[in-house]
BAPA-531848 format. One line per 4 residues: their letters; for each residue x, y, z of C-alpha. Coordinates in steps of 0.2 Angstrom, whole numbers, padded with zeros to 4 digits. Layout:
N
a) X:Y:Z; ...
% end
This chain:
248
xxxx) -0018:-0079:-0070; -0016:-0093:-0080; -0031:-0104:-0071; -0047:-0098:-0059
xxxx) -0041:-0096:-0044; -0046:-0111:-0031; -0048:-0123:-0047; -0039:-0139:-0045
xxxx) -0025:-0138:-0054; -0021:-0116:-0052; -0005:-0113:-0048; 0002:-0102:-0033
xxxx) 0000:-0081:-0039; 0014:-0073:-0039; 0014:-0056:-0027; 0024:-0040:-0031
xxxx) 0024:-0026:-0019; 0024:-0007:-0025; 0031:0005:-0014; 0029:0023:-0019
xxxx) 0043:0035:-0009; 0047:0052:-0007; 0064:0057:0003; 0066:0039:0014
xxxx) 0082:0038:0016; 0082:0036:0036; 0072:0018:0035; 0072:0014:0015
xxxx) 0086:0000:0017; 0079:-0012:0031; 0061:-0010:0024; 0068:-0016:0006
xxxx) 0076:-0031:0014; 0064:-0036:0025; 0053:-0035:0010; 0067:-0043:-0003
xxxx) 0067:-0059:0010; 0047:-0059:0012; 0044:-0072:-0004; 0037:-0058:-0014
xxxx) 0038:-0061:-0034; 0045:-0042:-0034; 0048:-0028:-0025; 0046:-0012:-0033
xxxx) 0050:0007:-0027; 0045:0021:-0038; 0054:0037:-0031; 0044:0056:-0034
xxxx) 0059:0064:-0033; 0066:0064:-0018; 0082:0074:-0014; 0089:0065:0003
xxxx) 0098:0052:-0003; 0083:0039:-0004; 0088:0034:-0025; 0107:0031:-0019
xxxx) 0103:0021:-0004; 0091:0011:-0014; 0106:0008:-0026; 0118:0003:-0016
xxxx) 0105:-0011:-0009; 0104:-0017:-0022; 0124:-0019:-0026; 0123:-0031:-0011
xxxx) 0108:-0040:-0013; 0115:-0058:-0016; 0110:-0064:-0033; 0100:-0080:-0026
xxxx) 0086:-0069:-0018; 0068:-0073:-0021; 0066:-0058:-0030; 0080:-0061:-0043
xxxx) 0093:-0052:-0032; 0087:-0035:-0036; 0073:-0020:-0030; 0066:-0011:-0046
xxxx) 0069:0006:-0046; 0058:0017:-0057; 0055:0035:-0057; 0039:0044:-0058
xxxx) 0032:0063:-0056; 0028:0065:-0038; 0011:0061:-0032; 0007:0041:-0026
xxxx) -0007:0041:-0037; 0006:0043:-0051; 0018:0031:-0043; 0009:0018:-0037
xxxx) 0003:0016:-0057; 0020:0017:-0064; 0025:0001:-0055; 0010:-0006:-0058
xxxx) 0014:-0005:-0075; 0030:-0013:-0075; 0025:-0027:-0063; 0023:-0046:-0070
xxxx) 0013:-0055:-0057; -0004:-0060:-0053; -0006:-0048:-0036; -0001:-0033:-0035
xxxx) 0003:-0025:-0014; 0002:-0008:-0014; 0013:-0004:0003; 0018:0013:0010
xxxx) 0036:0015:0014; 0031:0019:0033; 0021:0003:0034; 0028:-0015:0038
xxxx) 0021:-0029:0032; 0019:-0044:0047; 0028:-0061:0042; 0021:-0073:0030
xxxx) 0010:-0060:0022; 0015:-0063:0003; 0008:-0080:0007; -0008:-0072:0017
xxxx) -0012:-0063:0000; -0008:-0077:-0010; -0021:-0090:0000; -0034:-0075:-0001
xxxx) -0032:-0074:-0021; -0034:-0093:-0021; -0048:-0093:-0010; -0055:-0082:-0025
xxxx) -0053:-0064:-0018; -0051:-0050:-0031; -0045:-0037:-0018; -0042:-0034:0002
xxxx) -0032:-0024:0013; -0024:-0029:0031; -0030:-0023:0048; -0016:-0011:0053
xxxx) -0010:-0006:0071; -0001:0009:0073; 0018:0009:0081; 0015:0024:0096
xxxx) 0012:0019:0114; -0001:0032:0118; -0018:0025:0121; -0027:0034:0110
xxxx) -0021:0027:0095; -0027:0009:0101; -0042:0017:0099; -0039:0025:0081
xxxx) -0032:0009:0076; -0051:-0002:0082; -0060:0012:0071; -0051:0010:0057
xxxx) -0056:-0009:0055; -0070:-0007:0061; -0073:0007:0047; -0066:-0004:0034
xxxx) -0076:-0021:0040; -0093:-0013:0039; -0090:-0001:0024; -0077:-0010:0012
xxxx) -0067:0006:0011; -0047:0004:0012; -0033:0016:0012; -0015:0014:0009
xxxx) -0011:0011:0027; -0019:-0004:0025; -0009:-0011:0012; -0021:-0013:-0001
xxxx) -0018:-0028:-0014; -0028:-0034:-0029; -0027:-0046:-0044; -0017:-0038:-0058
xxxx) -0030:-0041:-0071; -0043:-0032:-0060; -0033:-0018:-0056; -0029:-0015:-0077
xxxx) -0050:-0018:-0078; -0052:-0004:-0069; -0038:0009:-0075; -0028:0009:-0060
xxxx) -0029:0025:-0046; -0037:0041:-0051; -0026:0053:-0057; -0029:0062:-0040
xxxx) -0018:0071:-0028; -0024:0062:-0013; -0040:0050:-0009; -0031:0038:-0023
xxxx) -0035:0024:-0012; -0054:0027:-0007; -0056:0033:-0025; -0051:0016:-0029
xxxx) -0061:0006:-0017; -0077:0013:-0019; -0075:0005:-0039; -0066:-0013:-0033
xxxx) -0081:-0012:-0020; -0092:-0013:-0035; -0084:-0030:-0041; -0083:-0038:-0024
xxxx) -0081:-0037:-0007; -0062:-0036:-0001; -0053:-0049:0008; -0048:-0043:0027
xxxx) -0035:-0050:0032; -0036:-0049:0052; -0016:-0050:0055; -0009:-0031:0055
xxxx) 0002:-0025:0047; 0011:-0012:0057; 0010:0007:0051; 0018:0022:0058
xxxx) 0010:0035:0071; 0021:0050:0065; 0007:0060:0060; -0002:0060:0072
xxxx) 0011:0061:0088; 0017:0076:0077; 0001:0085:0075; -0007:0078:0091
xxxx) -0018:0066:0091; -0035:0076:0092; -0032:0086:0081; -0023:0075:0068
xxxx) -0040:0064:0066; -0052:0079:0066; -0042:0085:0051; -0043:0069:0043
xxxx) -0063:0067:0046; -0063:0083:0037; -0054:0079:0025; -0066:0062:0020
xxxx) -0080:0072:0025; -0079:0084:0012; -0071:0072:0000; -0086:0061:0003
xxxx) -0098:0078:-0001; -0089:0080:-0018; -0076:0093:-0015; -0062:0089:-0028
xxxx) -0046:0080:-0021; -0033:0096:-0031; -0045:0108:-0018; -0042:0098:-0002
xxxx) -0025:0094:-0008; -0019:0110:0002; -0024:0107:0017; -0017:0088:0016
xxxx) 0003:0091:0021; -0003:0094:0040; -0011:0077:0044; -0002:0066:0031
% end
């Protein structure tokens, strides 16, 4: 950034959003225009290889994006080897402006929220993450939804649900993600933790329930407590990586 954020004088941080994707193809076209519309200084997709149609979809978008948009009429397309550890760095290393979003392609942002991230980085926030809310009707996942505020308010841990963002200068400080198969985005909050608290932003963003209503609901979040639980007691992510495809 070219001043401190908040001093007199700074000017307004540019925001671009990375979305790492992996066979989309059924939503990948109204997510990238809602985004391409959303005042973000550029949206990137980095595809792992899918093999439904995502890449072409993506390309034809693009085709008919007007060349007035906000985001120079265009979504950038890059390529990476599958994993979104590995593609959320790749458009990281491409992206020009002062925040970077990280945003699943499940995930959809509430309006205004390039201009939420932007007022938290002028505030002088070097990180933060949304509160999320899950789009399923059952009960339950009301519940899920408070815990996983809750979690993140009182421990500082995000994970990609939450649409993680963080000043671009930080994020090259610290190296990016891990080079890890899964827990990329706890992996990297325990280290931002260490600089500062993160930002919450209280509006939701709005993410979707599929795994669990897929793999029931009990025992979607069982599996996943396990999961941190033994990530947390120092069992390598490429050992728990196996057991991931059930509950993601």
């Amino acid at each position: 950034m070219n001043a401190a954020a908040g001093s007199p004088g700074a000017r307004t941080p540019g925001v671009a959003v990375i979305v790492p994707v992996l066979n989309e193809a059924a939503g990948i076209v109204a997510r990238l225009r809602d985004l391409v519309d959303a005042g973000f200084a550029e949206v990137i997709v980095v595809d792992g290889g899918s093999d439904d149609g995502t890449v072409d979809r993506i390309r034809t978008l693009n085709d008919s994006l007007p060349a007035g948009s906000r985001t120079g009429g265009r979504v950038i397309l890059l390529h990476a080897p599958r994993g979104r550890a590995v593609q959320m760095n790749c458009g990281a290393g491409v992206a020009t402006a002062d925040v970077l979003l990280f945003l699943h392609a499940d995930t959809r942002l509430p309006p205004a929220a390039a201009a939420m991230v932007q007022e938290s980085v002028c505030r002088g926030g070097e990180w933060g993450r949304f509160d999320v809310r899950l789009d399923g009707q059952p009960f339950p996942l009301r519940l899920i939804e408070r815990v996983m505020n809750l979690r993140s308010a009182l421990t500082g841990i995000a994970t990609g649900d939450q649409a993680q963002f963080v000043r671009r200068d930080v994020f090259t400080m610290l190296n990016g993600f891990a080079p890890i198969p899964l827990m990329e985005d706890i992996e990297l909050s325990r280290r931002l933790c260490r600089l500062a608290r993160p930002v919450r932003i209280r509006v939701p963003v709005m993410s979707a329930a599929r795994r669990w209503l897929q793999g029931g609901i009990v025992r979607t979040v069982l599996r996943m407590w396990g999961l941190r639980f033994l990530y947390w007691a120092g069992i390598p992510p490429a050992r728990l990586v196996r057991f991931y495809a059930d509950v993601r």
